[in-house]
C-alpha positions as CSV (number, residue, x, y, z in Angstrom):
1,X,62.0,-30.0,47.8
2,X,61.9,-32.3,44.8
3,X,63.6,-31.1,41.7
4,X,62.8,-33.2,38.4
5,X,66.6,-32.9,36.9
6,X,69.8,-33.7,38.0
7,X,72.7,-32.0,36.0
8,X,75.6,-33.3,35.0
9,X,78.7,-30.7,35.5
10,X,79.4,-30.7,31.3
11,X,75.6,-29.5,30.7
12,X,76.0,-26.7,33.3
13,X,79.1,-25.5,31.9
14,X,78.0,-25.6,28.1
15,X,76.1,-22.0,28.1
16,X,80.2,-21.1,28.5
17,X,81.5,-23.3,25.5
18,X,82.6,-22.0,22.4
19,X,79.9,-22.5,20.2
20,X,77.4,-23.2,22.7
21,X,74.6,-25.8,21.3
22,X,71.5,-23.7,21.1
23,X,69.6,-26.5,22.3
24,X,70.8,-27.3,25.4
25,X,70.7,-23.0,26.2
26,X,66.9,-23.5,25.2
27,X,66.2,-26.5,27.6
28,X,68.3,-24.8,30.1
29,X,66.3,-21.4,29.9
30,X,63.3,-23.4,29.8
31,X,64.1,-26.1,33.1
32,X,67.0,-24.7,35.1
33,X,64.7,-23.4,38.1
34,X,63.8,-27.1,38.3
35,X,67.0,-28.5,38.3
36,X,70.4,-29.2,40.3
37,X,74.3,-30.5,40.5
38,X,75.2,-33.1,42.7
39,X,77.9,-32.1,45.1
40,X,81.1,-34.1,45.3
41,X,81.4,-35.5,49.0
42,X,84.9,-35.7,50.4
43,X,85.9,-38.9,50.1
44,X,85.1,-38.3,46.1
45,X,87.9,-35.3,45.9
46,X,90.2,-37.5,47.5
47,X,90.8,-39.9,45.1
């Protein structure tokens, strides 16, 4: 499975801001069965 984005954590928590920009809900709506978060690997949450 390819998915064309890659989130960052800020855009996937914006919908919750707020005043949530309307544009980033509209691109959301419109491409967020095509897109993912990285996960942190351990060594990450270590530090």
């Amino acid at each position: 499975m390819t998915l064309p984005y890659l989130l960052d954590t800020s855009i996937v928590s914006a919908p919750m801001a707020k005043t949530p920009d309307p544009h980033i809900i509209k691109r959301l709506e419109r491409n967020g069965h095509e897109s993912a978060i990285g996960l942190a690997d351990k060594q990450s949450l270590r530090n």
